[in-house]
N, CA and C of each residue as an Amber inpcrd file, in Angstrom:
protein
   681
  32.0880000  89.0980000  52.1540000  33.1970000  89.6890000  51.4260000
  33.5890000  88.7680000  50.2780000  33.6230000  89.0690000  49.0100000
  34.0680000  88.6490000  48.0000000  35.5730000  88.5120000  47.6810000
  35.7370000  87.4380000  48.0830000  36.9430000  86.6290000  48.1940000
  38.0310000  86.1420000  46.6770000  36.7450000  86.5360000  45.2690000
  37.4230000  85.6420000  44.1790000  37.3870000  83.9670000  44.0460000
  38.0010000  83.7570000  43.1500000  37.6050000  81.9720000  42.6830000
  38.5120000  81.4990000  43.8830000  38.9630000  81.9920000  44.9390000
  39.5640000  80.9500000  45.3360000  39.0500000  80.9290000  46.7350000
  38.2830000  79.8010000  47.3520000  37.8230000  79.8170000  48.6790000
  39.0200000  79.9620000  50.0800000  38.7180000  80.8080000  50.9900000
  39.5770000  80.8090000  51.6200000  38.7400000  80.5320000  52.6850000
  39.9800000  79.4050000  53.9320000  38.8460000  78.7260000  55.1470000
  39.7280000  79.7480000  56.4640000  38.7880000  80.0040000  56.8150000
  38.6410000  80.9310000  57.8670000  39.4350000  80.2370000  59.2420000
  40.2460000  81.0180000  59.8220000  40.4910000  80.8910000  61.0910000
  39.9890000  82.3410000  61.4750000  39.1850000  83.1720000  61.2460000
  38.6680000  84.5180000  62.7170000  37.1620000  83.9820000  62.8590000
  36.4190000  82.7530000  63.0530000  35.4100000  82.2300000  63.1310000
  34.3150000  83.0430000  62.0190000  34.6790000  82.9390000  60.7360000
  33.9670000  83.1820000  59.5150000  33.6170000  82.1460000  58.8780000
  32.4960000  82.2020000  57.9780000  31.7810000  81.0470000  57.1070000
  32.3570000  81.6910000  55.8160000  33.1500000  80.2240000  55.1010000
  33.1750000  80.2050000  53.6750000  32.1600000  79.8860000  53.2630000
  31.6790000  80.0930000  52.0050000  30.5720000  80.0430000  51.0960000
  30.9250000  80.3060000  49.7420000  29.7930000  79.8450000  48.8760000
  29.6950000  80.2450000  47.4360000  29.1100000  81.4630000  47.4060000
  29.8010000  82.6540000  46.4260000  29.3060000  84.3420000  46.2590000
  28.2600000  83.2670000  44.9360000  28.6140000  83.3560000  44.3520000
  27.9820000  83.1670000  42.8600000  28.7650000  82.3740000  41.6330000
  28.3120000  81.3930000  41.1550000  28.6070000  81.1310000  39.3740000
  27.9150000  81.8510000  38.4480000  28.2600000  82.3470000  37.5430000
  27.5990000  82.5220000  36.0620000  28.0110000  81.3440000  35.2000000
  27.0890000  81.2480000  34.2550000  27.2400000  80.0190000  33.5450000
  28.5980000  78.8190000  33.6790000  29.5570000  78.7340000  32.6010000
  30.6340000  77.9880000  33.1710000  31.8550000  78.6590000  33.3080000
  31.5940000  79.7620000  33.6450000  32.8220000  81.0830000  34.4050000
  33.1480000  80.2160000  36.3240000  34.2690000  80.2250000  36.1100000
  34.6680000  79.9050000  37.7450000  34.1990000  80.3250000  38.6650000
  33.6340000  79.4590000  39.7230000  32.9560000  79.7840000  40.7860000
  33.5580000  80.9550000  41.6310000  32.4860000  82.0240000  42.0730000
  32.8990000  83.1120000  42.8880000  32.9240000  83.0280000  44.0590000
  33.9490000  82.7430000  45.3710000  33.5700000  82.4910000  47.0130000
  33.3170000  84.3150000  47.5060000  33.3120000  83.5530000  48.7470000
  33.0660000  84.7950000  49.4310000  33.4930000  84.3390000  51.3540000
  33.2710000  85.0720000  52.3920000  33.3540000  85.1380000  53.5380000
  32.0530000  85.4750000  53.8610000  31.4000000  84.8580000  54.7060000
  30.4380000  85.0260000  55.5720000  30.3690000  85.5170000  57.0590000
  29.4330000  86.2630000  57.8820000  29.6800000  86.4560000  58.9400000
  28.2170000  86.8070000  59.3910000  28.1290000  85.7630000  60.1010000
  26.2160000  85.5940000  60.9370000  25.9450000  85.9270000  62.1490000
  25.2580000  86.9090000  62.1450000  24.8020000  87.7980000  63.4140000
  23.7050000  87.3640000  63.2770000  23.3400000  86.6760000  64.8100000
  22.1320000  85.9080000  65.3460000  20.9820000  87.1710000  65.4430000
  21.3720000  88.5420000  66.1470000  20.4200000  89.8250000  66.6580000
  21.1770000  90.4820000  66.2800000  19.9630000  91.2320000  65.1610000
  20.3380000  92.8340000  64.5420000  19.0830000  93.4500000  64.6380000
  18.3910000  93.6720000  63.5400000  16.8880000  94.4540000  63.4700000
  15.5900000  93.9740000  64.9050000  16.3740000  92.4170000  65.1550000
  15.3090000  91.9600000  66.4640000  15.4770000  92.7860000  67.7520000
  16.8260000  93.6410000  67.8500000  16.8870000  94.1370000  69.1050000
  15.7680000  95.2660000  68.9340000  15.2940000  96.1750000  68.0790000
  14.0950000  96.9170000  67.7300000  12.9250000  96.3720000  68.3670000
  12.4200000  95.0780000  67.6760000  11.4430000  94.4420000  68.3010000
  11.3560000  94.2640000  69.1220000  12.3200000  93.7200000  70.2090000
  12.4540000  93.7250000  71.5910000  12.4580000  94.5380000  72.6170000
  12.9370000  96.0460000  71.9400000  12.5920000  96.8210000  72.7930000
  10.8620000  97.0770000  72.2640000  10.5610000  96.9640000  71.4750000
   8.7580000  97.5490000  71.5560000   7.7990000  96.4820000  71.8420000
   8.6680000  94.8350000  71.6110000   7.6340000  93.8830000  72.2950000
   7.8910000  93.6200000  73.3830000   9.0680000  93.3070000  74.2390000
   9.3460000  92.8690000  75.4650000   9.4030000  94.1630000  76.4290000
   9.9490000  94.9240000  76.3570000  10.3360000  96.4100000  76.9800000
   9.7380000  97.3140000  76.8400000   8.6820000  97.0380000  75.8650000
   7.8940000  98.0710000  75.6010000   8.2680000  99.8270000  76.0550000
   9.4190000  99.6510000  75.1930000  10.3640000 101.3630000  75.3270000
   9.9850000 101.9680000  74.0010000   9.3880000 101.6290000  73.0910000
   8.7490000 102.1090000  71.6480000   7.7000000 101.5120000  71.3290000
   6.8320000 102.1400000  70.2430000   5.5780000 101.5090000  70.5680000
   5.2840000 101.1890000  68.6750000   6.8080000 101.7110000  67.7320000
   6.8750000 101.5270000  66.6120000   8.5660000 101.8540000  66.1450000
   9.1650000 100.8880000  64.8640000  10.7530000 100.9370000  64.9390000
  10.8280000 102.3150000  64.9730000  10.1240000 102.8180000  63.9480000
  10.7740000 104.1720000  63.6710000  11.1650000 105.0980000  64.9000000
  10.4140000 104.7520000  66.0870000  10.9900000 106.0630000  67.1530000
  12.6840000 105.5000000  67.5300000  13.0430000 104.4410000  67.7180000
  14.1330000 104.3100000  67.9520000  15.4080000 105.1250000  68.0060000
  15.1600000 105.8600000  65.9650000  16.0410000 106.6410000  66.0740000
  15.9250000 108.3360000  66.9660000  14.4360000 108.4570000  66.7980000
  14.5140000 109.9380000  67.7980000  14.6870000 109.6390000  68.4260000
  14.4390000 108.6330000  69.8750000  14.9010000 108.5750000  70.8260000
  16.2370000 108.3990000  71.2280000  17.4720000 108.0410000  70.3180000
  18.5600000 108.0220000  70.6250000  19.5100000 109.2180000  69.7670000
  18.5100000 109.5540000  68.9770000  19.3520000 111.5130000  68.5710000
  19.2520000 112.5720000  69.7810000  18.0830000 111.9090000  70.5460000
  18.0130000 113.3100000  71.9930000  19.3660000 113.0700000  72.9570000
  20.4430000 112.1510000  72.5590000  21.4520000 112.1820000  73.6940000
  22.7620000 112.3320000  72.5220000  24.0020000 112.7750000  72.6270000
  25.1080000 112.7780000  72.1960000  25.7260000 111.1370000  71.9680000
  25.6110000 110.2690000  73.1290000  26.1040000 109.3420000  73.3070000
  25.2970000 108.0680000  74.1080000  26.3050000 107.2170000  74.5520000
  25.2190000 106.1420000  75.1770000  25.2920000 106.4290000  76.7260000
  26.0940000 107.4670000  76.8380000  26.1710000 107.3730000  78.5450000
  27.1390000 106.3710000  79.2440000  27.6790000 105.4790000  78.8610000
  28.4440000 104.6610000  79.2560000  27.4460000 103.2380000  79.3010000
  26.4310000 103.2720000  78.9510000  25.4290000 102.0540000  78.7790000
  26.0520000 101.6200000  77.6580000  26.1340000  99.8520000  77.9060000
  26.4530000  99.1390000  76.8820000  25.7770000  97.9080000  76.8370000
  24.8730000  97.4350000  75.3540000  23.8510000  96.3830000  75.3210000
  24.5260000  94.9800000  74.5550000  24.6180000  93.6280000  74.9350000
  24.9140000  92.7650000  73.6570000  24.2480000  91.9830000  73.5960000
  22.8110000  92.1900000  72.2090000  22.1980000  91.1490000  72.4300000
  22.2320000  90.0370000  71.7850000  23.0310000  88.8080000  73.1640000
  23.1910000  87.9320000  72.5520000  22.2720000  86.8300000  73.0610000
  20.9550000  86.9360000  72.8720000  19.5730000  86.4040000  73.1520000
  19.7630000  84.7190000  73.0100000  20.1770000  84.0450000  71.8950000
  21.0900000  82.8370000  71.4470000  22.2420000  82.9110000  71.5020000
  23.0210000  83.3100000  72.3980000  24.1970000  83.0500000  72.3470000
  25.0890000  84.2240000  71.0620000  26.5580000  84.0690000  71.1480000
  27.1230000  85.0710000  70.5060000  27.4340000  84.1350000  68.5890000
  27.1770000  85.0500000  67.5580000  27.7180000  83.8680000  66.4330000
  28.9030000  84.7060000  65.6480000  29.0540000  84.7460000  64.6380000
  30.3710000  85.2760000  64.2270000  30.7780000  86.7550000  64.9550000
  32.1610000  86.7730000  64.5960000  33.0590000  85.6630000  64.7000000
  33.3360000  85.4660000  66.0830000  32.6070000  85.1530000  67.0160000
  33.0460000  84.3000000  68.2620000  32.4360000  82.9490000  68.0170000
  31.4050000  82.7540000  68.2140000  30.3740000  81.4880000  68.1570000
  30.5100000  81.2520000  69.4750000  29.7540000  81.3980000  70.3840000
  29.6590000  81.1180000  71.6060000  28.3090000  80.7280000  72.3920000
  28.0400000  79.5280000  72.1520000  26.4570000  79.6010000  72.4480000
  26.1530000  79.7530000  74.1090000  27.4860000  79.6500000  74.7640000
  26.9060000  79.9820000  76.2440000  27.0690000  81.6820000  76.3430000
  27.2060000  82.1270000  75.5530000  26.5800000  83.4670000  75.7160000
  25.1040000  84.2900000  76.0540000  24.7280000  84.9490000  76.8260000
  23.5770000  85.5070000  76.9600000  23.7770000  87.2020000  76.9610000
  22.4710000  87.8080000  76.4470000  22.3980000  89.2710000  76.5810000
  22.5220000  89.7590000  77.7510000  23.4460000  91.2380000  77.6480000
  23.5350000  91.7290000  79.4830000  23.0310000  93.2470000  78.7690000
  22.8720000  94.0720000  79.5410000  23.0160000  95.7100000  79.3750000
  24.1040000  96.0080000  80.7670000  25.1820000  96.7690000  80.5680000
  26.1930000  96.7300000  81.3900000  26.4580000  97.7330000  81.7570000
  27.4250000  98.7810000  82.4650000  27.9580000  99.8540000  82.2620000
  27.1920000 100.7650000  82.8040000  25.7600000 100.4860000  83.7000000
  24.4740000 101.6340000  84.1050000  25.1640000 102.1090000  85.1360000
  24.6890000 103.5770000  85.4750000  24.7750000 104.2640000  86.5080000
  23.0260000 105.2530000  86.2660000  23.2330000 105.5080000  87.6330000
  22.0810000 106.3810000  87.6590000  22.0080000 108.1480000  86.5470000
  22.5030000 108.1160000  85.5710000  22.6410000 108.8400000  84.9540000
  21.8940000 108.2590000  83.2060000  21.9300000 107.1000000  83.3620000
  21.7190000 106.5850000  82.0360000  19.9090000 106.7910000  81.7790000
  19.3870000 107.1670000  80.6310000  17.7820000 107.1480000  80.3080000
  17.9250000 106.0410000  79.5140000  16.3520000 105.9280000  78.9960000
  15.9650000 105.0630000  78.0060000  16.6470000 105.5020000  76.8610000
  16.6180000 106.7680000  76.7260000  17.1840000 107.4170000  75.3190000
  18.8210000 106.9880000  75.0810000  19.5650000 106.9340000  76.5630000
  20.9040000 106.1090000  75.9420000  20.8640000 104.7400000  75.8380000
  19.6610000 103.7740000  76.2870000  19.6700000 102.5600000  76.1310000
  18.8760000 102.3230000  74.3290000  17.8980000 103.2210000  73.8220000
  18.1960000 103.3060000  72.8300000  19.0570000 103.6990000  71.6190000
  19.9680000 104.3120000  72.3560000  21.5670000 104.4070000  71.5490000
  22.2180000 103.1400000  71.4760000  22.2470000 102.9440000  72.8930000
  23.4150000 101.6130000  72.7780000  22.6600000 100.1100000  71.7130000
  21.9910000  99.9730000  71.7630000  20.9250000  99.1480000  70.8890000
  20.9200000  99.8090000  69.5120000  21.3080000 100.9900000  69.1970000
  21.6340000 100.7430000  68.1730000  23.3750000 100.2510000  67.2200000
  24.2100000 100.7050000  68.6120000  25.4190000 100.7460000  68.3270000
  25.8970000  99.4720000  68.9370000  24.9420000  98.2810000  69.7290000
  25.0220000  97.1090000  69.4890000  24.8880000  96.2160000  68.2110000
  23.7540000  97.0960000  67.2500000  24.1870000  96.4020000  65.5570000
  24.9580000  97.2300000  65.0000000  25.6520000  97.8700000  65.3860000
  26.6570000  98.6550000  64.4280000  28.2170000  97.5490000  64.8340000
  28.1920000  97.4630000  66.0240000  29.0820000  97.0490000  66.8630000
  29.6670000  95.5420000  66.6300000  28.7450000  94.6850000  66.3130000
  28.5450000  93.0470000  65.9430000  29.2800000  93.1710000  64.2680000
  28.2770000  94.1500000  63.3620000  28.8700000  94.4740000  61.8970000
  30.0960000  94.8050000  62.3480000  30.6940000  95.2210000  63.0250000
  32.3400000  96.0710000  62.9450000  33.0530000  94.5180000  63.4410000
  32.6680000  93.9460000  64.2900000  33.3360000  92.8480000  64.6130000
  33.4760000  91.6450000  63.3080000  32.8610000  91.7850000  62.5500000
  32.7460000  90.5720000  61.3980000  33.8450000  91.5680000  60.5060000
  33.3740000  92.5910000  60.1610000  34.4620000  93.3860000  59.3740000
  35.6330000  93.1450000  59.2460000  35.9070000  93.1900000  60.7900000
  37.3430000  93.3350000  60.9190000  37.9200000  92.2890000  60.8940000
  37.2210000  90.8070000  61.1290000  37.8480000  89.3720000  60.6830000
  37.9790000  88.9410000  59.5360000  36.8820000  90.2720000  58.9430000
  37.1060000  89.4570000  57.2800000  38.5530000  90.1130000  57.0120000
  38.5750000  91.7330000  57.3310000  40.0030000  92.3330000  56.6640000
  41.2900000  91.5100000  57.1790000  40.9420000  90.6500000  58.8090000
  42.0920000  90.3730000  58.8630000  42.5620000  88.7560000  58.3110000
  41.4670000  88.5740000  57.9590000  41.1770000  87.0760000  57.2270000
  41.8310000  86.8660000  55.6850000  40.8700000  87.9050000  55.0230000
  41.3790000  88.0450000  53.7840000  42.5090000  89.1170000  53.3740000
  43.3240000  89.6440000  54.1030000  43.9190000  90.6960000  53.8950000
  43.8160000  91.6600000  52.6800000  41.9980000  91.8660000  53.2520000
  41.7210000  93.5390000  51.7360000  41.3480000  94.7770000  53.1820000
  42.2050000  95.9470000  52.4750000  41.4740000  96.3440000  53.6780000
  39.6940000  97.5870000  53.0080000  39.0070000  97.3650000  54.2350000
  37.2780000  97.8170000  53.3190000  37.8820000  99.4540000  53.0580000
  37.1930000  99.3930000  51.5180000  36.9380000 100.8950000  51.5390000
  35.5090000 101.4460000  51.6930000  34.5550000 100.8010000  51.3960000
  33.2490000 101.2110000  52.1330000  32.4580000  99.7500000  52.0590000
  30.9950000 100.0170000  52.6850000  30.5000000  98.8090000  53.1830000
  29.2470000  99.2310000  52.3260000  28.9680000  98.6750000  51.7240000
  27.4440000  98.7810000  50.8690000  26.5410000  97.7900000  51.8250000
  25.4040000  98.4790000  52.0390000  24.4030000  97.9040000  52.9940000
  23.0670000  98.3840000  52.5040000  22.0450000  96.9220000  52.9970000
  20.8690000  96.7160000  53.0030000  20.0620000  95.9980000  53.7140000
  19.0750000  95.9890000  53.5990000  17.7460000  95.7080000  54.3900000
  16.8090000  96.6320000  54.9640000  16.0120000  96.7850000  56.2770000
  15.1590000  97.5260000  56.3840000  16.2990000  98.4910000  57.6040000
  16.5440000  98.2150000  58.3120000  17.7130000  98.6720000  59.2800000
  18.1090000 100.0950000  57.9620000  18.6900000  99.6450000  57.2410000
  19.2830000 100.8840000  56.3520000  18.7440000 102.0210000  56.3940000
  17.4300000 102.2200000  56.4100000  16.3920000 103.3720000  56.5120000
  16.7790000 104.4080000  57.7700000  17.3490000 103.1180000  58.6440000
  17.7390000 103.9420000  60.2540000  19.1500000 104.8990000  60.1470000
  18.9950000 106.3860000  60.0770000  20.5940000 107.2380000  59.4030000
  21.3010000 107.4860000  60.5840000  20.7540000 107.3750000  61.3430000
  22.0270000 107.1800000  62.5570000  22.7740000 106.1460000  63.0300000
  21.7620000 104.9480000  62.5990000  22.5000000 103.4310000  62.5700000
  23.6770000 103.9230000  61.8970000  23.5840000 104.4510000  60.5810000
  24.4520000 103.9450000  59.2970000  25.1990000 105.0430000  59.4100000
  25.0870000 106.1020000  60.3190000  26.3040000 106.9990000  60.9300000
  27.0000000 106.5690000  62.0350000  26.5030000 105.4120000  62.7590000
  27.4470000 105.2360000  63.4430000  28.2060000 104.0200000  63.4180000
  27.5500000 103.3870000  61.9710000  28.2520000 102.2480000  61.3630000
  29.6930000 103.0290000  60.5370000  29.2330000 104.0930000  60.3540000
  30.2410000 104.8010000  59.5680000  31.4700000 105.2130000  60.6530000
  31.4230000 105.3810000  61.6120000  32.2470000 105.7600000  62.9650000
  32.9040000 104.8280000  62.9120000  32.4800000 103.4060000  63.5230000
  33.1140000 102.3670000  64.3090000  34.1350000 102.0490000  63.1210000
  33.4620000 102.2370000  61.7330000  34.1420000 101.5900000  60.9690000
  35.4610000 102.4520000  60.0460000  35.3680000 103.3760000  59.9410000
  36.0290000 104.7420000  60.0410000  36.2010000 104.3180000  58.9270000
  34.9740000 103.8620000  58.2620000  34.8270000 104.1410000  56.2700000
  33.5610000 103.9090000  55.8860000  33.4780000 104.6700000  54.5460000
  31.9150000 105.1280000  54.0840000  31.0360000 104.0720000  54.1940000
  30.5480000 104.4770000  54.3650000  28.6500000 103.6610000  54.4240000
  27.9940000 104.1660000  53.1420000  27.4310000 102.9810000  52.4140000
  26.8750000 103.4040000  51.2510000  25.3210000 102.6660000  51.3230000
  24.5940000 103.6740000  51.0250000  23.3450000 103.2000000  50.7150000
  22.5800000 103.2950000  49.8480000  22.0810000 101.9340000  48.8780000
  21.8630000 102.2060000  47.5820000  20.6590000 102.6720000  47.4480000
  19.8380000 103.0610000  46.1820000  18.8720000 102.8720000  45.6070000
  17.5230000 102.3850000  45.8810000  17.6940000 100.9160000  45.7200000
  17.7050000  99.8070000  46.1470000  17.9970000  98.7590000  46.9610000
  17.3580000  98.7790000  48.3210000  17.7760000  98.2880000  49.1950000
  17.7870000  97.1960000  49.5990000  16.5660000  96.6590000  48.9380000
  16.4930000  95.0470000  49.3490000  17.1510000  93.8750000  48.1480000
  18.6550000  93.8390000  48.5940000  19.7910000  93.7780000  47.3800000
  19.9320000  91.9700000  47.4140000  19.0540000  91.1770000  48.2690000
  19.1270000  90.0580000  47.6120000  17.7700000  89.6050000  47.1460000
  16.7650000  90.2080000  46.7680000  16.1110000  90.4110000  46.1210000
  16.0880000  90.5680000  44.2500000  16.9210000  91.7860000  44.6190000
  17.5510000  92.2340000  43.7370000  18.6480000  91.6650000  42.6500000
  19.1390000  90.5940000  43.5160000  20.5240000  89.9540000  42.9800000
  20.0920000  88.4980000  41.9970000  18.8200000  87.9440000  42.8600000
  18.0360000  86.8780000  42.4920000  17.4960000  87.2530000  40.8980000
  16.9150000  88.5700000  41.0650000  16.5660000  89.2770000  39.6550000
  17.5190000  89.1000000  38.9950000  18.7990000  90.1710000  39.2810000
  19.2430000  90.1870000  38.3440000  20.3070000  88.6670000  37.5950000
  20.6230000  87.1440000  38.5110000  20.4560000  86.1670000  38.6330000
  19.7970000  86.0060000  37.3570000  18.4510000  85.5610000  37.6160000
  17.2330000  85.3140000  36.6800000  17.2350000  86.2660000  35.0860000
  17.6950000  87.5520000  35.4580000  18.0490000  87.8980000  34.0020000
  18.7190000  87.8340000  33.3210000  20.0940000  87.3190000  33.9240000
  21.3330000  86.9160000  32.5910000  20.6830000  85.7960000  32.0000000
  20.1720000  84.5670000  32.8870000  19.8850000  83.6230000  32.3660000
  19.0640000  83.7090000  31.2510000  17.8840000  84.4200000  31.3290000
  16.9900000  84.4730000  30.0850000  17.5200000  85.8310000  29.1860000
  18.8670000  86.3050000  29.1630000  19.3030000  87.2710000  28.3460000
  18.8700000  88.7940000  28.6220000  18.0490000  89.2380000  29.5710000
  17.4420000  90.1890000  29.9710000  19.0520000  91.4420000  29.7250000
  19.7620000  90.6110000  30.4960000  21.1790000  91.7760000  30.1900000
  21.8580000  90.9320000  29.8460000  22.9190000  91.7880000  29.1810000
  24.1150000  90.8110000  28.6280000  25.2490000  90.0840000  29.0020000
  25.8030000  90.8980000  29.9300000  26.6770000  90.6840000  30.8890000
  26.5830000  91.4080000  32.1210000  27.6410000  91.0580000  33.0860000
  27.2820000  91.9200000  34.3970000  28.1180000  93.2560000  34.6560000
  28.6590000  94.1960000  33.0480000  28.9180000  95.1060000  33.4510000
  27.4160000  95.5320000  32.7260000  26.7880000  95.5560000  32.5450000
  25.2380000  95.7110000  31.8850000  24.9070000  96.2560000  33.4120000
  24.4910000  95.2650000  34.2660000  24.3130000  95.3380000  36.0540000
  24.8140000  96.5580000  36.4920000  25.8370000  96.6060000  36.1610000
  26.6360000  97.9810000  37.3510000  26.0270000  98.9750000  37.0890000
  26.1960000  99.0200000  35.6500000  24.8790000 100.6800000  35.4780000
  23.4330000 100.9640000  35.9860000  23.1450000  99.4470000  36.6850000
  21.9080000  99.4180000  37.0610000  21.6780000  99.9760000  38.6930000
  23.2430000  99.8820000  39.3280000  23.3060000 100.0860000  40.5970000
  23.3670000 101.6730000  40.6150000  22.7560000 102.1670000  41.7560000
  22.8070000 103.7110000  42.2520000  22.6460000 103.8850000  43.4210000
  23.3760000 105.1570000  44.1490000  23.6390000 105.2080000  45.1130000
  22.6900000 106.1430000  45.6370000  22.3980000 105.9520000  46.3530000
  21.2320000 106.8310000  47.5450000  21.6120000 107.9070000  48.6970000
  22.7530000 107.4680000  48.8130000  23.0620000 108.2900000  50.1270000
  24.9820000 107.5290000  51.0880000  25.3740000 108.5400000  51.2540000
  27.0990000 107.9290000  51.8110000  27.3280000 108.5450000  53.0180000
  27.5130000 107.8930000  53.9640000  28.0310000 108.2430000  55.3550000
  29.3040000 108.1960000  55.3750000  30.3320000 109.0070000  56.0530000
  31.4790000 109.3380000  56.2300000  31.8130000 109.0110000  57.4030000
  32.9580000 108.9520000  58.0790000  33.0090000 108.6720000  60.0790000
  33.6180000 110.4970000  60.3630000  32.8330000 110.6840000  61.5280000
  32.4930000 111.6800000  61.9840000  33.2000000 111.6270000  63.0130000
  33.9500000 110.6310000  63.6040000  34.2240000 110.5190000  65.0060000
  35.9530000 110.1490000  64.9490000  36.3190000 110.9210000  66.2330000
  37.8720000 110.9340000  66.1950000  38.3430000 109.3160000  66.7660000
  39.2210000 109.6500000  66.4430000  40.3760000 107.7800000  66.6490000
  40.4620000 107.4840000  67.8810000  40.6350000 108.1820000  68.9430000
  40.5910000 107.9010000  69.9930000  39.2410000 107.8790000  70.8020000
  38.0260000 108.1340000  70.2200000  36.5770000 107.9180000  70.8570000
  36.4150000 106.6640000  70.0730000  36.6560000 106.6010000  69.1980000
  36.3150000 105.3600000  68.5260000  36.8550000 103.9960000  69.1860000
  38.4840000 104.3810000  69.6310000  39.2530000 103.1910000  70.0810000
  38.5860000 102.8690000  71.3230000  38.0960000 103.8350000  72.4440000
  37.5830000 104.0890000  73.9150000  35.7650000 103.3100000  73.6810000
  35.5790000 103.2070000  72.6330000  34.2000000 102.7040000  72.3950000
  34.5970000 101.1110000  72.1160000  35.3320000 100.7070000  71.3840000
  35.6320000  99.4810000  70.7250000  36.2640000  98.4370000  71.8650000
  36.6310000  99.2900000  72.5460000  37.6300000  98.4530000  74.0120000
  36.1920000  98.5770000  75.2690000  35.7770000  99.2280000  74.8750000
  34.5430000  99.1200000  76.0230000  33.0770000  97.6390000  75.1920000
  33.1120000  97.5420000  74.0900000  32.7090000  97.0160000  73.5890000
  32.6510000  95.2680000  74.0340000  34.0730000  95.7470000  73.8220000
  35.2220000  94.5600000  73.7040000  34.9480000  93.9620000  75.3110000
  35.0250000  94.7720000  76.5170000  34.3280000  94.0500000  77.3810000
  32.9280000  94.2030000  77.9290000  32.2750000  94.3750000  77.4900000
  30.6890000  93.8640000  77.3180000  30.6560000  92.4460000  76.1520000
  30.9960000  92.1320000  75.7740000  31.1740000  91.0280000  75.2900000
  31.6970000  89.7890000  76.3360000  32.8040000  90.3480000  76.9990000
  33.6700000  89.1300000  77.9060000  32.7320000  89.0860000  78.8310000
  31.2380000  89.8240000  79.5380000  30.9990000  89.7080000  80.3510000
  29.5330000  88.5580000  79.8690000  29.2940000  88.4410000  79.1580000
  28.1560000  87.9330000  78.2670000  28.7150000  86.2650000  78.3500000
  29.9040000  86.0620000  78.5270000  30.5760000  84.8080000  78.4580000
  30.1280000  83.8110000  79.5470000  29.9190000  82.3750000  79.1330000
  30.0710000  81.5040000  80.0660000  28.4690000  81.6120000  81.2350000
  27.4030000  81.8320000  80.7030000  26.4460000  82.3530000  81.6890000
  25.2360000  80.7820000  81.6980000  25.3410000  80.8040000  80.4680000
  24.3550000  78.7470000  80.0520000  25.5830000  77.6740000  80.0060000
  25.1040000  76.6940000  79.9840000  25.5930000  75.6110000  80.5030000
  25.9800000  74.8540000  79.1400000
């Protein structure tokens, strides 16, 4: 989260950092927030669990159910990192009854990275007091539209997905082109950005709250398990 020239030090277990300088314009901070497992919980289910045999099924397999069933995953494989930081944390899957399939354990795996993003979110809003109006997102995860619908839920604001997805890539470029004059300034940039696609939250306040508090303890149970 882009914070402005003025660094602000975190008490909701967030990393300050440098956003960016341009030439001798005042340094830009920002808020950081580092999730140890996101796109690896994918891999894990098709290398360790062998429950997919490529990412892409992930998402059919968790559109064939409404919900997770009451299955809840946190994988915290290293321990938990923003904003808890907890390295005696370990991954559990919690909440099973004999009702749950693979297909809701591939839900909850996905709404375990939706779930980690909503938790950093909400330390930055309550950190920096902005509150989000949407979350611009990238990487390969983005491709996944039910991820980024149910990033749009938890977070009960738009999900935007650009163009261009691999946006620090992108940023390095466009970085590298002020310098050699390629553009002129960085409202030059904005016209360069386009939007691909916007998720809305679909889901009422009170499923959302009943998800976030169930969340909330699958996390406490992950606590205290390494030494």
């Amino acid at each position: 989260m882009n914070t402005g020239t003025k660094p602000i030090s975190s008490t909701k277990g967030l990393l300050t950092t440098v956003g960016y300088q341009l030439g001798t314009s005042p340094c830009v901070y920002a808020l950081e927030g580092s999730v140890a497992v996101a796109g690896k919980v994918v891999q894990w289910l098709r290398d360790n669990m062998k429950m997919i045999s490529k990412p892409s099924e992930i998402e059919s397999l968790a559109l064939a159910v409404p919900d997770n069933g009451g299955g809840y995953f946190v994988p915290a494989f290293s321990g938990l990192y923003a904003p808890y930081w907890r390295s005696d944390a370990r991954g559990i899957i919690c909440g099973l009854t004999g009702y749950v399939t693979r297909e809701h354990l591939a839900r909850a795996s996905l709404e375990a990275v939706a779930f980690q993003v909503m938790d950093v979110v909400h330390a930055m809003q309550e950190e920096a007091g902005i509150e989000l109006s949407s979350l611009r997102v990238d990487g390969g995860m983005i491709e996944n539209n039910l991820l980024m619908q149910i990033q749009a839920d938890l977070l009960d604001s738009k999900v935007v997905r650009p163009v261009v997805s691999e946006t620090t890539a992108l940023g390095a470029a466009f970085a590298a082109g002020l310098a050699v004059g390629v553009w002129k300034d960085t409202d030059e940039l904005v016209k360069t950005w386009h939007v691909a696609k916007v998720w809305r939250s679909e889901m009422h306040e009170d499923a959302r709250a009943k998800l976030t508090s169930e969340w909330k303890k699958a996390i406490d149970r992950t606590l205290n398990w390494a030494d």
